[in-house]
C-alpha positions in Angstrom: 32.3 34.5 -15.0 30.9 33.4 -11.5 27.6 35.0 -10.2 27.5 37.9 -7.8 27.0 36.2 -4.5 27.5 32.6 -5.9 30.3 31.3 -4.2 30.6 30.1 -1.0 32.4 30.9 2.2 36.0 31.7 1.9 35.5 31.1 -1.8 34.3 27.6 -2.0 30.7 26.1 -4.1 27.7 28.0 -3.5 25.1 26.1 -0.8 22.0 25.5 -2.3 19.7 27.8 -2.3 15.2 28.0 -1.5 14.1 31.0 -3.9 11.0 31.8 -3.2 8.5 33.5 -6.1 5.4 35.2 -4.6 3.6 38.7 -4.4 2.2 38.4 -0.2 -0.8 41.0 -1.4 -2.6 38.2 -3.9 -3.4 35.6 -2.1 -2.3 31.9 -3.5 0.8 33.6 -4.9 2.1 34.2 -1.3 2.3 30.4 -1.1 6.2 30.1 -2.3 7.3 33.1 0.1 5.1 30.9 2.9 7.6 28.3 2.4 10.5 30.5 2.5 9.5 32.3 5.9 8.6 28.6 7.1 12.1 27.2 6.3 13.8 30.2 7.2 13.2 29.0 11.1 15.7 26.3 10.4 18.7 26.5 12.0 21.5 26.0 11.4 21.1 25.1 7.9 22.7 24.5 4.9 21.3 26.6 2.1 20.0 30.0 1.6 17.0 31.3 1.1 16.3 34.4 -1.4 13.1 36.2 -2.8 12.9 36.4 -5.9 13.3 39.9 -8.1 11.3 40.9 -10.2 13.8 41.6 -12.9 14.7 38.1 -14.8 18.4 39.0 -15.0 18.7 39.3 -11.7 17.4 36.0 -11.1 19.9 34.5 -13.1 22.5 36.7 -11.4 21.0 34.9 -7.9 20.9 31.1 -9.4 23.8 31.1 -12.1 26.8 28.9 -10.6 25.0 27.4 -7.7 25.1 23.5 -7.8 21.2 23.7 -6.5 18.3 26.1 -6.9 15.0 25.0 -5.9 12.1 27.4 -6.8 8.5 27.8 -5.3 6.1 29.2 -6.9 2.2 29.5 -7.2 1.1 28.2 -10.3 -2.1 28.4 -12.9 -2.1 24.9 -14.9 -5.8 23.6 -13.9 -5.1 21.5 -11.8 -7.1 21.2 -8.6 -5.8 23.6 -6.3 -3.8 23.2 -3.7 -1.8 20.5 -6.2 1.7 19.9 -6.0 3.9 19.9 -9.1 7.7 18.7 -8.9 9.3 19.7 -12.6 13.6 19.7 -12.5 14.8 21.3 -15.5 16.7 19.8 -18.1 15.3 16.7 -16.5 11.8 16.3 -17.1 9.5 17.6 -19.8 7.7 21.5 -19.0 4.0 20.3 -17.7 1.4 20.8 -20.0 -0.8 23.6 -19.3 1.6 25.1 -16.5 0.9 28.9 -16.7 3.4 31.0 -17.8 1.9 34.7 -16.8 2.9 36.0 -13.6 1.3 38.6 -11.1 4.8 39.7 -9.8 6.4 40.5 -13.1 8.4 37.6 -13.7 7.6 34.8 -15.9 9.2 31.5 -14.5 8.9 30.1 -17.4 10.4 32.9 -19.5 13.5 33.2 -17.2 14.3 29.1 -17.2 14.2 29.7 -21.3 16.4 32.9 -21.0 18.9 30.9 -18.8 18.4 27.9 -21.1 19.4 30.2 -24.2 22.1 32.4 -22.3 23.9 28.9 -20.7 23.0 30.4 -17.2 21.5 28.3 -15.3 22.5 26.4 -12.0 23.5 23.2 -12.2 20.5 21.6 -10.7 17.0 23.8 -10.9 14.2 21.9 -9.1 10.8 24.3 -9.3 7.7 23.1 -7.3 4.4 24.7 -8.3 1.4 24.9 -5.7 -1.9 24.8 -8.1 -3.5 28.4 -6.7 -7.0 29.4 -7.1 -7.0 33.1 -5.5 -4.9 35.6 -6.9 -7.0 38.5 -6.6 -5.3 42.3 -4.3 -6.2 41.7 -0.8 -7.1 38.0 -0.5 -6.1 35.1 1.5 -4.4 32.0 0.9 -7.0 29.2 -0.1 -7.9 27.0 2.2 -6.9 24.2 -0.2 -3.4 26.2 -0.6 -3.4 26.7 3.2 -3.4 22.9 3.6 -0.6 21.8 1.0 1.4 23.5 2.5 3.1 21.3 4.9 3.6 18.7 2.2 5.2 21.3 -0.1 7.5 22.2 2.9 8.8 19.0 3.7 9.1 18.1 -0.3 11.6 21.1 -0.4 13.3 20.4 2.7 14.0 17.1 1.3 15.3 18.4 -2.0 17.5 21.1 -0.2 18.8 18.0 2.3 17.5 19.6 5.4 14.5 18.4 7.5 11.5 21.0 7.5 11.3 23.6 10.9 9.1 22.3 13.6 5.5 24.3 14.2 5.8 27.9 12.6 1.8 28.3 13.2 -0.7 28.5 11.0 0.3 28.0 7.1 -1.4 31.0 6.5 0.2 33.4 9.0 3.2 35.8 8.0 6.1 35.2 9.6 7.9 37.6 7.9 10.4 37.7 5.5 13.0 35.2 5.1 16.7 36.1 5.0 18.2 36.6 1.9 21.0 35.0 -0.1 
């Protein structure tokens, strides 16, 4: 059975779509909606862009049927922060040491095995992971965060086949949020 919201106009594929994972009150983990609010200043373009609930099978209400889903998401795997990791699933092994707790209620890592298991996952599901260090109520992006990311940006915007928006500002400054899918 198709997804809610999965198909296309007038009934064709899906577009791809940018979901972004974050919690904009803990600092590093605002990184993925960054990217979202960042893109979302592209137009026209040729994917959607959703935030990401915090139940999981609602997520894979949102990604199930769609021919692309590329995720972005602040992650804890000790690496240096402000690190950019590129994992598609079903394609390349689950880094070692990528976190699996979440501060928004939704582990990533939990819903990709749930859609694994439950045969509900889009055809193509690209996650990038910024390396956070601050996570803490109240705080700022990183510096080191704040810097990436550009590069994160334009790595999406390359995997959704769209070029990145021109200046939004400051990485760090809200934009507001991004429309959904």
């Amino acid at each position: 059975m198709p997804a809610p919201g999965a198909a296309g106009a007038n009934g064709g594929p899906a577009p791809p779509l940018l979901l972004a994972v974050g919690n904009e009150l803990r600092g590093d983990d605002a990184a993925g909606l960054r990217v979202a609010e960042r893109l979302g200043h592209d137009s026209p373009r040729s994917y959607r862009i959703a935030i990401a609930p915090a139940a999981i099978d609602r997520l894979l209400e949102i990604w199930e049927g769609r021919p692309l889903v590329v995720v972005v998401d602040a992650v804890r795997s000790g690496r240096a922060p402000g690190s950019i990791v590129r994992l598609e699933v079903g394609r390349d092994p689950w880094p070692p040491g990528l976190g699996t707790t979440s501060t928004h209620g939704l582990s990533l890592t939990e819903a990709v095995a749930l859609g694994q298991a439950l045969g509900r996952l889009p055809r193509r599901l690209v996650i990038y992971g910024i390396e956070g260090s601050t996570f803490g109520v109240g705080e700022e992006l990183s510096a080191e965060v704040a810097a990436a990311l550009p590069e994160l940006e334009r790595a999406v915007a390359k995997e959704l086949g769209a070029r990145p928006a021109g200046p939004a500002g400051p990485a760090g400054a809200p934009k507001g949020r991004p429309p959904h899918a």
